[in-house]
Structure formats: structure tokens, C-alpha cells
C-alpha positions as CSV (number, residue, x, y, z in Angstrom):
1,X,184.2,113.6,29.2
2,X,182.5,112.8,32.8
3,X,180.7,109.3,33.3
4,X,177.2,109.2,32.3
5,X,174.8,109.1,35.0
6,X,172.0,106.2,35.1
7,X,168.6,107.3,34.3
8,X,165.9,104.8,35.3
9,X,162.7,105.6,34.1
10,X,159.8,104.8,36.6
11,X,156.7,102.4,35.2
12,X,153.8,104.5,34.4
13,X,150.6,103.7,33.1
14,X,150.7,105.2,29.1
15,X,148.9,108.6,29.0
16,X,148.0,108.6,33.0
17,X,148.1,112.8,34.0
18,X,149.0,114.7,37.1
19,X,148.9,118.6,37.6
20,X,150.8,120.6,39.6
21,X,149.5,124.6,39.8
22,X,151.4,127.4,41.7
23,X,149.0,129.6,43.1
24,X,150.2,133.0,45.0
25,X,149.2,134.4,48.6
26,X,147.4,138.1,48.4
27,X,146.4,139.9,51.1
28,X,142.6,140.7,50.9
29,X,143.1,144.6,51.7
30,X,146.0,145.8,49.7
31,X,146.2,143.0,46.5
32,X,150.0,142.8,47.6
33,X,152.0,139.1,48.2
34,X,151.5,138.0,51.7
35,X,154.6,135.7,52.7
36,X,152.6,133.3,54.4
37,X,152.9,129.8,53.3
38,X,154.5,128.2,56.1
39,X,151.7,129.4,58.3
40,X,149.2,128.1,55.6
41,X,151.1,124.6,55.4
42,X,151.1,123.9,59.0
43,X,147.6,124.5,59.0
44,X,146.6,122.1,56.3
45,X,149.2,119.4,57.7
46,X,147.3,116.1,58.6
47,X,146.7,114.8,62.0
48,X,150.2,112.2,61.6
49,X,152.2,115.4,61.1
50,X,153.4,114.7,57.7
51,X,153.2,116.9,54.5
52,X,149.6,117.1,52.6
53,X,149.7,115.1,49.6
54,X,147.7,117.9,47.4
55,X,149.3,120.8,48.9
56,X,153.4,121.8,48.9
57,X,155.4,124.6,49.3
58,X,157.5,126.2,46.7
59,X,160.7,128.7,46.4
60,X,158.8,131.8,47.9
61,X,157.1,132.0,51.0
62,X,154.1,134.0,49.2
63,X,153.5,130.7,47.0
64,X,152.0,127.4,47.9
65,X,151.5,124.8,44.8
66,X,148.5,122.6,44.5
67,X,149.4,119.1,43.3
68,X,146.9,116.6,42.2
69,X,147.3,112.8,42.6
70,X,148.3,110.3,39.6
71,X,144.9,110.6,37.3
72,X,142.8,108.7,34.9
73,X,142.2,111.9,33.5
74,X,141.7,115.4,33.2
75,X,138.4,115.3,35.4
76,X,140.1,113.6,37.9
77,X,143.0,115.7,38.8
78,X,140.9,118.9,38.7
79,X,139.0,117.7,41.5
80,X,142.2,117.1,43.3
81,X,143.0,120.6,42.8
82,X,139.8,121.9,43.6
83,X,139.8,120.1,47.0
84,X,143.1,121.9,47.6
85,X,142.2,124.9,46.4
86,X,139.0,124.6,49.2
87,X,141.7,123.3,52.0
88,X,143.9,126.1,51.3
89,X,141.2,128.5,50.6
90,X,139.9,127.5,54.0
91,X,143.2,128.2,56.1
92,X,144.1,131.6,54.4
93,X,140.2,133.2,55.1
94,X,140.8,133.9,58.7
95,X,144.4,135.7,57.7
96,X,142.6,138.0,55.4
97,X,144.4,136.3,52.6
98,X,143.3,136.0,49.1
99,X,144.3,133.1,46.4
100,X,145.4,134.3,43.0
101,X,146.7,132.5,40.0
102,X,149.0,134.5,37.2
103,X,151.9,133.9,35.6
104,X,153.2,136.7,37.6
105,X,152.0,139.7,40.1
106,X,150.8,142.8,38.4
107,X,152.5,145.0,40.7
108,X,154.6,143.4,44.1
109,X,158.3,144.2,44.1
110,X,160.6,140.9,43.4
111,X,162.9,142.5,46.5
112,X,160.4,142.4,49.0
113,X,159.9,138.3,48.6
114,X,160.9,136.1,51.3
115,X,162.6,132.3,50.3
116,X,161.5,129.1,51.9
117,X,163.9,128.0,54.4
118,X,165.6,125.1,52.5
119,X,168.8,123.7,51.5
120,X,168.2,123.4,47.7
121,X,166.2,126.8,48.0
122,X,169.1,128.8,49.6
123,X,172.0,126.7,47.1
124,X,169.4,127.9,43.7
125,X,169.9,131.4,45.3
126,X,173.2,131.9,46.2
127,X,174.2,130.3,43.0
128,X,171.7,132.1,40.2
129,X,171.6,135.9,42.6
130,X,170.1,138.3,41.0
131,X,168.3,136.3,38.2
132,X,167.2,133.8,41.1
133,X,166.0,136.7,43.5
134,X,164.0,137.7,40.2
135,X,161.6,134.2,40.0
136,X,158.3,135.8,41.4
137,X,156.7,133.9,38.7
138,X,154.1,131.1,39.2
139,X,153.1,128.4,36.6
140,X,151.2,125.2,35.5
141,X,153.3,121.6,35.1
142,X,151.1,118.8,33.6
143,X,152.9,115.3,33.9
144,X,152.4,112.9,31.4
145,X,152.7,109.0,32.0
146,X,154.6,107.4,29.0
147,X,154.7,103.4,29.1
148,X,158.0,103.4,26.9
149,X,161.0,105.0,27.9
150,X,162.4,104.7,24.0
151,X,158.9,107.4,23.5
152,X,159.9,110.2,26.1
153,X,162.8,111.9,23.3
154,X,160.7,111.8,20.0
155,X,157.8,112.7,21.8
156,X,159.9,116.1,23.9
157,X,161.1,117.1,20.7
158,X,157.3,116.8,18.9
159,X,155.9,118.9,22.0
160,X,158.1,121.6,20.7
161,X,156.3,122.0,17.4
162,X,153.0,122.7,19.4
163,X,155.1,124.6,22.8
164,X,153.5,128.1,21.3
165,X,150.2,126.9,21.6
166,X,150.5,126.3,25.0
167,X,152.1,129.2,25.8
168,X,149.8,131.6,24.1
169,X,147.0,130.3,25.3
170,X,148.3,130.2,29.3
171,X,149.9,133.4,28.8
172,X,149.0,135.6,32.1
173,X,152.3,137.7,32.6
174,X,151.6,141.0,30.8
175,X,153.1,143.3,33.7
176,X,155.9,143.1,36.2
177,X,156.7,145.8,38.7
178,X,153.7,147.5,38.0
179,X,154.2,147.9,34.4
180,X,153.2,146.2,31.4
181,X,156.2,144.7,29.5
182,X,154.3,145.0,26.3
183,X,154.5,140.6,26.4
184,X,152.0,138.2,27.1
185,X,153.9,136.0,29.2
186,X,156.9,137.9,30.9
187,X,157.3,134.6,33.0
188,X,158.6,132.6,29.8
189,X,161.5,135.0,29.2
190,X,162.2,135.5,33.0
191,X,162.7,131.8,33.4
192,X,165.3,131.1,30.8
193,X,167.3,133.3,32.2
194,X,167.8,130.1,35.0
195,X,171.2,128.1,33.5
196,X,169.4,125.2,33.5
197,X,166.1,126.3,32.4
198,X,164.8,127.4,28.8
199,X,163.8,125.3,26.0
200,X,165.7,121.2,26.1
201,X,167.9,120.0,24.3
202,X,167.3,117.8,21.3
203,X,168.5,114.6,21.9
204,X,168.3,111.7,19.8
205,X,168.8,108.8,22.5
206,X,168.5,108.5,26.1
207,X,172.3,107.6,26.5
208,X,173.0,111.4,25.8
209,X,170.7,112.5,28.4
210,X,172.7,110.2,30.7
211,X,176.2,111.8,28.9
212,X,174.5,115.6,29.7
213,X,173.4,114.9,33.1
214,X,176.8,113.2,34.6
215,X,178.5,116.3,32.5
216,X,176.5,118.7,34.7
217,X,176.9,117.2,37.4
218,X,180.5,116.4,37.2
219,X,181.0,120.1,36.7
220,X,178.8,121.2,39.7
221,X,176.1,122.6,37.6
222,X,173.7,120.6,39.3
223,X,173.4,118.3,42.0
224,X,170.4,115.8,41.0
225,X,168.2,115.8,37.9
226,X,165.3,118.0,39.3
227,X,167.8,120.7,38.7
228,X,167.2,120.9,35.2
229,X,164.2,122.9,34.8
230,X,163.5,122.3,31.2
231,X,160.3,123.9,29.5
232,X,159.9,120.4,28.6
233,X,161.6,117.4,30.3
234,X,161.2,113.7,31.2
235,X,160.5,112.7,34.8
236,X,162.3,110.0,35.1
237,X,161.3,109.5,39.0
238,X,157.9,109.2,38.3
239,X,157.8,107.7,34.4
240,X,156.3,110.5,33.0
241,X,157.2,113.8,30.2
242,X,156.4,116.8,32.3
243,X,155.4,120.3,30.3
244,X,156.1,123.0,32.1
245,X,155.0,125.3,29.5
246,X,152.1,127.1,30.9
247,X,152.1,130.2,32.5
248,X,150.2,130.4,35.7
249,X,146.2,130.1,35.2
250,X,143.4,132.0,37.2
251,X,141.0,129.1,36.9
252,X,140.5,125.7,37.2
253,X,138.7,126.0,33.9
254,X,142.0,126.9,32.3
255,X,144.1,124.9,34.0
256,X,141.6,121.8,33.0
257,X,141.4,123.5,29.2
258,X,145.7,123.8,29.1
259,X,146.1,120.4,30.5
260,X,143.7,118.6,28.2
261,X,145.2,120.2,25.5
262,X,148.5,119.2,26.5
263,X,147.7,115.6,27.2
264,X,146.0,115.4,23.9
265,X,149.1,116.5,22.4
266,X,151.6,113.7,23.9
267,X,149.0,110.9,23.2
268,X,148.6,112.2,19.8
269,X,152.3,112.1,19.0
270,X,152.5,108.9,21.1
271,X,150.2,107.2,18.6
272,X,151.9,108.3,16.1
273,X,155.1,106.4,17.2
274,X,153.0,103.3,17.4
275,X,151.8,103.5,14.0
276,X,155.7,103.7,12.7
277,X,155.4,107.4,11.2
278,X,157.7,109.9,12.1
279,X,157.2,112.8,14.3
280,X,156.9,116.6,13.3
281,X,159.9,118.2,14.5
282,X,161.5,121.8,14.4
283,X,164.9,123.1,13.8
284,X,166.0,124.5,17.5
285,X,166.4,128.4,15.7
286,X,162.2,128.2,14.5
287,X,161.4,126.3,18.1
288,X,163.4,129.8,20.1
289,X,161.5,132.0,17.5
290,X,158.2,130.7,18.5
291,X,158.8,131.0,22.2
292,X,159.6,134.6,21.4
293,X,156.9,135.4,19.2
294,X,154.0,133.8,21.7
295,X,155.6,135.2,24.8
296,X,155.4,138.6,22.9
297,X,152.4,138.8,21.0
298,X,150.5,135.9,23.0
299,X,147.2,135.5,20.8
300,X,148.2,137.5,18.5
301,X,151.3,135.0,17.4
302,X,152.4,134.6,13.9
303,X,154.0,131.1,14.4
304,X,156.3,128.5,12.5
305,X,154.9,125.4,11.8
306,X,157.4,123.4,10.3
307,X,161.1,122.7,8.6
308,X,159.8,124.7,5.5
309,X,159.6,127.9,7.3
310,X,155.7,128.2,6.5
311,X,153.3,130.1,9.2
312,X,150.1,130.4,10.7
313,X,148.2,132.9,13.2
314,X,148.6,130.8,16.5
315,X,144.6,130.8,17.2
316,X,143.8,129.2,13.7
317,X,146.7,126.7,14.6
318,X,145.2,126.0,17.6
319,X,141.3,125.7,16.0
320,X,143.0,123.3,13.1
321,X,144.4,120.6,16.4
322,X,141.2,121.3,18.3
323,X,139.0,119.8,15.6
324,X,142.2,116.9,15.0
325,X,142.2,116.4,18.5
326,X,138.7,115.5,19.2
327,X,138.8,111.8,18.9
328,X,142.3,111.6,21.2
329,X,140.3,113.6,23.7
330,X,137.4,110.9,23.4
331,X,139.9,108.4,24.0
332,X,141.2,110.1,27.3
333,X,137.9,110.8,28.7
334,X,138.9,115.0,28.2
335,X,136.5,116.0,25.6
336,X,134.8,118.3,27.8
337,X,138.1,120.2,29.2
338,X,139.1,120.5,25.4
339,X,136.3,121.9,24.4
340,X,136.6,124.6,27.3
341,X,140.1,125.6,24.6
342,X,137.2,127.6,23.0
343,X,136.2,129.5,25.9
344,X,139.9,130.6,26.3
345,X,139.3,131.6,22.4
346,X,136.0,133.5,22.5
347,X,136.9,135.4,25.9
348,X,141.0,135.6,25.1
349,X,143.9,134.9,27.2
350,X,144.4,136.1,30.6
351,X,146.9,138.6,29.8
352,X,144.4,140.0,27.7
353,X,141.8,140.1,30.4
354,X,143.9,141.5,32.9
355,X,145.2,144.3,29.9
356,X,141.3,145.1,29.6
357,X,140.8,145.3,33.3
358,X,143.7,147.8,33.8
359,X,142.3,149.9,31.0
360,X,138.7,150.0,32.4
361,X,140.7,151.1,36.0
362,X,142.5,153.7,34.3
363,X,145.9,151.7,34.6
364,X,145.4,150.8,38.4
365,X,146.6,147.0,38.7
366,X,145.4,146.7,42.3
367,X,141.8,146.0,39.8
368,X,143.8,143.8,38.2
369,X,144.6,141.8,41.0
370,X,140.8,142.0,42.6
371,X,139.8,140.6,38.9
372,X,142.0,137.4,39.1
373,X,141.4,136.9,43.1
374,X,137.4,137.0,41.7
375,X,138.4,134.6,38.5
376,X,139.9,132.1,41.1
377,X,136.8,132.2,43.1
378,X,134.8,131.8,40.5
379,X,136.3,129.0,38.4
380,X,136.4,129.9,35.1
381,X,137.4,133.4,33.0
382,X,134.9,136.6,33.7
């Protein structure tokens, strides 16, 4: 057995929030990826040279990801995004370039994509090949501060009982290639397919986090802790429990609705800790099924919603914890973002609106593309 690697876990402020959203590069005549991000990041550089604090690069040069500063709230990071989105929106204009948010491209070829020029990039690539050359996919990570480092475990393995919500609500990944893959979120099963990424594992104490990461790295699995690229996983570097559930969103009303819902979640279970009651968990066999069943049937989910084996239809799940939820939200000032669940409800998910789009167009995705480029302007679901 290899030494265990320290894990310090950074002060944060309990329930503080920060968003990160990976939003893709179109070109405004044809709908396909335009690998321009270096041009767009030197553009949007400040005056001292340095990088933007809202706006970073990513592993392909047809993505740029919007980051918003540590937040009070919900509110406040989707401003920060939304002065990104402006900045970057600003720079691509005169390159005819378009800004689109989906968990992947309806129809641009995975072979044609370009990777940043960087170290870790190029080690992730020659390492992973043909699954690595395969990540055109593009998602939403919402951060969550947790003031106790003895929370960040209970709480990662609580987030699992609620992961299908998430993901069949964000799910935006119905075609890849140019064809539909019959799931709503292709990205979900893509990404596992990473050695490092997929659903975590379920550990009781931090200690075995420590024992797991000096295993890997003892064995040249990974290099630093970033490498693991859990669905859900603590972020010990900046003190939080980072979801990195959602697929892509179109919107900032999505990403606001998925990241409310989110952060209502952890401080939920959070609460829970602090009143001494134990947290829902799942056996690891029901928390793979539900990934499964929401990446294939999206809203349309039968999930499993606890040890007993007993299901629900994900939406009614998801319309039980949105009335539960109400007072966390009024708590965290996001009572207005979870609300906007209901939107995502009444109009469905965007897999769904991008399925009735290609319909309409008589299966031509290029619409489809022209219908999340207009959902992006317009900030919300059409």
C-alpha cells in the first residue's frame, strides 16, 4: 500500500457558491465548431496581461468556460456569468462566431477538434487516446462551500440519492455525430468512459481519500488531485463539494434553475448533519442504475429512491423536493432560481427541445444548432 497523500481542505464560508459553465464556439454561417478560443482569450485578457478572472480556456480550442467569482448566492454568480457571457459575446461578433451551450454538438465530428496547447492537456490525451480525442462534450460545475471538512463525505454520498435529478433536468446531449443516440444526456456516459471519471467512490472517512489519492498517484494514475474527475468530488483547494453533474445548459435561466437546485440540495443535507440525523444514502448498484436510467430516458426517468428498492417518475421526484426545498432556498437568497425548476418542467429539458426542433426541420440539426445559439441569446428556454 502507497503512503497517503495530505488533503488540506481550504476555509470556506458554509453554503457560499461558484459556477463554472463550458460554452462552445459556432461559426455563425455553417452551425459548425469554430476552434477559436485562444484568439477569443487574448482578446478578453486585461490591460496587466494576465488571465480574465471570469473567463478560461478548456481542453478544446472550440470551448471557452465562463467562471463566476466566489458568491453569496445564486443571483450573484449569474451575473458574473452574464458579464462573461457579454465580454465573450463581444470578442467572437466581429469573427462571425456564435456562442452555444449543450451538453454536446448536434452534428461536428469529434476528429476535426483541435486541443489547447498544454502540458496537462496533451498528458490527458496521449494517455486516455481514443476515449480522450472523444470529450467534445461541455458541462455545468457548481461549487459548494462547506465550513466542515468532517461534512464534505456524508454529504457526496447524499448528493448521489438526488444525482438523477440533476441530470434529467440538465440533460442536453440527445445527438452526437449528427445522430440522435436515443439518450438524453450522451455526455454522462461519454465521460465515464475517463479512468478517473464516473460516479465517486463511497468513502466513509477522509483518511481513505488520502489512502486512494497517494494509491493513484503512486501508481501514475494521476499526477495531482484535479485529475480525478468525479461526477461528484470535494475541492479541497478551494473548501468546497463541486457537482459536476449537469450537462451543459443553453441558458442562464437553466444554469441559475440547475445550480439553485443543487445548492439547495447540499445545504439541505448539510442541515441535516447538524441536527444529528442520518443522511439518505444509496447502494452504489441503484446510484449506477439511476445515472443510466436518466441519461437514457432523461424526463422520462423511472428512478430509485432508496435502500428498499422503491421508485418514482423523476419529475414528480423532483416536484416532491421543489415544495421541501422552498424554505432552504429562502434561506440562501435562491427562491427565485428555484422556482425557474418549473419552467424547465412546463417547457421540458433541452434534449427535448432540441428533439422537437429537429423534428419541426425534418431532422436537419444545423436548426438545432440555430435554436440553442437563439436560447443563449435570449436567456432562458424558447
Amino acid at each position: 500500500m502507497a503512503a497517503p497523500v495530505a488533503l488540506p481542505f481550504a476555509h470556506s464560508e458554509r453554503s457560499s457558491i461558484g459556477i463554472e459553465w463550458e460554452v462552445a464556439l459556432v461559426d455563425a454561417d455553417s452551425g459548425d465548431l469554430r476552434q477559436a478560443a485562444e484568439t477569443i482569450l487574448t482578446a478578453v485578457r486585461p490591460d496587466d496581461g494576465g488571465e480574465h478572472p471570469l473567463i478560461t480556456q478548456e481542453l478544446l480550442l472550440n470551448t471557452v468556460e465562463l467562471r463566476s467569482g466566489k458568491s453569496a448566492n445564486v443571483a450573484e454568480a449569474v451575473a458574473d456569468l452574464n458579464r462573461a457571457l457579454d465580454i465573450v459575446g463581444e470578442a467572437a461578433q466581429p469573427l462571425r462566431i456564435e456562442l452555444m451551450g449543450s451538453g454536446t454538438h448536434p452534428f461536428a465530428q469529434w476528429s476535426n477538434q483541435k486541443v489547447t496547447d498544454k502540458q496537462r492537456y496533451a498528458t490527458l490525451i496521449d494517455r486516455t487516446q481514443w476515449w480522450g480525442r472523444q470529450m467534445l462534450i461541455y458541462g455545468v460545475h457548481v461549487h459548494v462551500g462547506i465550513e466542515d471538512r468532517a461534512k464534505v463525505l456524508p454529504i457526496s454520498r447524499a448528493m448521489l440519492t438526488v444525482f438523477a435529478h440533476i441530470q434529467s433536468l440538465s440533460a442536453s446531449s440527445p445527438f452526437w455525430g449528427g445522430k440522435d443516440t436515443g439518450y438524453a444526456s450522451n455526455r454522462a456516459l461519454l465521460f465515464q468512459q475517463l479512468p478517473t471519471a464516473g460516479l465517486p467512490f463511497g468513502f466513509d472517512d477522509w483518511s481513505q481519500l488520502e489512502q486512494y489519492i497517494g494509491d493513484m498517484m503512486h501508481t501514475g494514475v494521476i499526477d495531482q488531485f484535479d485529475e480525478v474527475r468525479w461526477d461528484v468530488r470535494p475541492s479541497p483547494r478551494f473548501g468546497t463539494l463541486e457537482m459536476r453533474i449537469a450537462d451543459g445548459a443553453s441558458n442562464l435561466l437553466e444554469v441559475g434553475a440547475i445550480s439553485s437546485l443543487t445548492h439547495c440540495f447540499v445545504e439541505h443535507f448539510s442541515s441535516m448533519l447538524d441536527r444529528g440525523e442520518t443522511l439518505p444514502t444509496l447502494p452504489p448498484w441503484f446510484a449506477q442504475e439511476n445515472k443510466w436510467r436518466s441519461a437514457r430516458y432523461g424526463m422520462d426517468a423511472i428512478i430509485i429512491t432508496n435502500a428498499a428498492g422503491d421508485e418514482e417518475l423523476v419529475t414528480d421526484a423532483i416536484g416532491r423536493w421543489l415544495v421541501d426545498l422552498a424554505p432552504v432556498a429562502e434561506r440562501l437568497g435562491c427562491s427565485e432560481e428555484l422556482e425557474q425548476v418549473r419552467v424547465v418542467l412546463r417547457r421540458g429539458a433541452s434534449y427535448q427541445r432540441q428533439r422537437a426542433v429537429a423534428r419541426r426541420h425534418a431532422g436537419e440539426l444545423d436548426a438545432v444548432v440555430r435554436s440553442l445559439v437563439a436560447e443563449m441569446k435570449a436567456g432562458r428556454p424558447l
